[in-house]
C-alpha positions as CSV (number, residue, x, y, z in Angstrom):
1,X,-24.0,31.5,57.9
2,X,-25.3,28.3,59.9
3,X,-28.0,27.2,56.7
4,X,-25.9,24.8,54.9
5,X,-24.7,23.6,58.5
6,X,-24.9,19.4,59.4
7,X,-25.0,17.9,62.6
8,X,-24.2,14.6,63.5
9,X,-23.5,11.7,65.2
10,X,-19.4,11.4,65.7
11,X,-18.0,8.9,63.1
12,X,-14.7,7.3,63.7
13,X,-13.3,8.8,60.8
14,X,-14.0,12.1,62.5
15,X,-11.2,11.6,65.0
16,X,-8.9,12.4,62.0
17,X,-10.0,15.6,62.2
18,X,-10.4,16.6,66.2
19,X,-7.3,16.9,67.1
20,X,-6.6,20.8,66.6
21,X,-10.6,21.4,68.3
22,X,-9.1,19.3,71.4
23,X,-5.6,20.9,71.7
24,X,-7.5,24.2,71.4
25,X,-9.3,23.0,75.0
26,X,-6.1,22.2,76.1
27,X,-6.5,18.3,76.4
28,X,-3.7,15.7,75.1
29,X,-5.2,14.6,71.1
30,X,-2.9,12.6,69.0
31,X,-5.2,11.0,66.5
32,X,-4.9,7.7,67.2
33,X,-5.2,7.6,70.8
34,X,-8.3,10.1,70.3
35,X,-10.0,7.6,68.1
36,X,-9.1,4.5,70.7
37,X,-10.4,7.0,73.7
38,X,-13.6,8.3,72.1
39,X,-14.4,4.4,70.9
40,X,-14.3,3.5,74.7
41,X,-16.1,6.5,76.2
42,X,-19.0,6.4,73.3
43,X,-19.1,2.4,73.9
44,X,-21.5,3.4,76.9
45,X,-24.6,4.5,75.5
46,X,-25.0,7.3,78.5
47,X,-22.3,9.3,76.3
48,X,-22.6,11.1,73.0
49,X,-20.7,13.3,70.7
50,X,-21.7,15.6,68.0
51,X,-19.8,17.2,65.4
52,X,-20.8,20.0,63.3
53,X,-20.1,20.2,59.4
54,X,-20.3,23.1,56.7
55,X,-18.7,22.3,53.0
56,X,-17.5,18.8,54.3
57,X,-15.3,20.2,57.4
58,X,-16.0,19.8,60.8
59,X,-15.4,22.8,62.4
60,X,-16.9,22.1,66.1
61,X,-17.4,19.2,68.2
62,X,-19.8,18.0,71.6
63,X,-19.7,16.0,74.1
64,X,-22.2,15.0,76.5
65,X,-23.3,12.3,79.0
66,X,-26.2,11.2,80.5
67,X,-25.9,11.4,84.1
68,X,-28.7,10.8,87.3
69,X,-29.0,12.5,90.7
70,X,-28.9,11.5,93.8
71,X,-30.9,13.9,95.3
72,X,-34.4,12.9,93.2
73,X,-35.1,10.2,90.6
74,X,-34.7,13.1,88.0
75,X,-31.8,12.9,85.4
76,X,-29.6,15.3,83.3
77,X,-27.5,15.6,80.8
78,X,-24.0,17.1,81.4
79,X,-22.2,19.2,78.6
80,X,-18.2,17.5,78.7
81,X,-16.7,19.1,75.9
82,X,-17.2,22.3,73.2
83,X,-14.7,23.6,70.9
84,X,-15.1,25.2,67.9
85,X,-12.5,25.9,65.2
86,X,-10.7,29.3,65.5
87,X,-12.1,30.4,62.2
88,X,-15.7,29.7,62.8
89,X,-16.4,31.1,65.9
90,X,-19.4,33.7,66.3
91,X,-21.8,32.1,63.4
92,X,-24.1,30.3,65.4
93,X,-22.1,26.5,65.4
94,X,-22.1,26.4,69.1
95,X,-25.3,27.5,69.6
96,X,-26.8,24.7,66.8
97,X,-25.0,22.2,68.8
98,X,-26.4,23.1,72.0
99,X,-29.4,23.2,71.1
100,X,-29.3,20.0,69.4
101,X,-28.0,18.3,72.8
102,X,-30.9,20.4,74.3
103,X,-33.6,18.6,72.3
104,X,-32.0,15.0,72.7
105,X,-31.8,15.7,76.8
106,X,-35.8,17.1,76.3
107,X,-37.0,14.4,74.4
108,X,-35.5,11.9,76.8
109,X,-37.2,13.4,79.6
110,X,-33.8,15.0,81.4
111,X,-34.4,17.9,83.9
112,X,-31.3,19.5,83.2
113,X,-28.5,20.1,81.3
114,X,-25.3,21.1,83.2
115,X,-21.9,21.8,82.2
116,X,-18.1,22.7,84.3
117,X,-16.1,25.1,82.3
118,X,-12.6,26.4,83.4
119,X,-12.2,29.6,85.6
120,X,-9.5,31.5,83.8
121,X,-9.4,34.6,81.5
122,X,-9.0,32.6,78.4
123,X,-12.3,31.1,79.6
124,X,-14.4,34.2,79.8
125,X,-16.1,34.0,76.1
126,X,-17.1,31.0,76.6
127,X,-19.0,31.6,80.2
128,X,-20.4,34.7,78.0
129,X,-21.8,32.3,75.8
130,X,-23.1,29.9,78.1
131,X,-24.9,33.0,80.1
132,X,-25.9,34.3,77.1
133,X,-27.4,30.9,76.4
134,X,-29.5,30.7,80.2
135,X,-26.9,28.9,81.9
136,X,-26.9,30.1,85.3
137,X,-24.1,30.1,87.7
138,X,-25.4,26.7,90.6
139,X,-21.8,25.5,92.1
140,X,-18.0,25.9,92.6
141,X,-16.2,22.8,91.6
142,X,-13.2,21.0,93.2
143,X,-10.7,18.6,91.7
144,X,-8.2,16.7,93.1
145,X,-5.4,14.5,92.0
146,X,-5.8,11.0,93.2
147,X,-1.8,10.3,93.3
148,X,-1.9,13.4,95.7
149,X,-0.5,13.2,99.5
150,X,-3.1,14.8,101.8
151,X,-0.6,18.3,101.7
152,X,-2.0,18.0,97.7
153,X,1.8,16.7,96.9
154,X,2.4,13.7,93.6
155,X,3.0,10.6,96.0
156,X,6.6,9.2,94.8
């Protein structure tokens, strides 16, 4: 299904396109704010985004950055966004991707790729996939809002 598959670097044009692959994440994606906000973030070389094509559509999208610890001098490369369209799930996209991200991280030298992915039932495929591709379980994560009172409250 996957052999007359492209990947490649995001285009601007591309943004036209997005929108319904972010909305399905759940994240905000009118087209032309996502074109402004993706021309900022990918204005730092440390980030990258990949999109994935078949018969002129692109039917996936990836987006990474290239992040350093401060525990070592070691660096990895952290997994920001995946989505892939409705209709082409379970063919192998997601997986191409990742492994494309997989052999820019090696070839740079990273130590790691990481990734956060949401801890609800609608995310359970997905942490089936990213098991399914090694991906082991290293960390809970915490969020906070920065408008927050210290009782977690939106500050007025």
């Amino acid at each position: 299904m996957i052999d007359q598959l492209t990947v490649q670097e995001y285009q601007k044009e591309d943004a036209e396109v997005l929108p319904p692959l972010y909305k399905a994440l759940g994240y905000s994606a009118e087209k032309d704010e996502l074109q402004s906000r993706l021309r900022y973030i990918l204005a730092n070389p440390a980030y990258g985004c990949l999109v994935a094509e078949k018969e002129s559509q692109i039917l996936d999208f990836i987006g990474y950055v290239k992040l350093y610890f401060f525990e070592s001098t070691a660096f990895y490369y952290r997994i920001l966004a995946l989505a892939v369209s409705r209709n082409a799930r379970r063919q192998g996209i997601a997986t191409a991707l990742m492994d494309k991200v997989k052999k820019i991280a090696s070839q740079d030298g990273a130590k790691a790729i990481a990734l956060k992915n949401g801890d609800n039932d609608q995310r359970l495929v997905a942490h089936a996939f990213y098991q399914n591709y090694v991906f082991r379980q290293t960390s809970l994560a915490f969020a906070r809002n920065v408008e927050e009172d210290e009782h977690g409250k939106e500050k007025s």
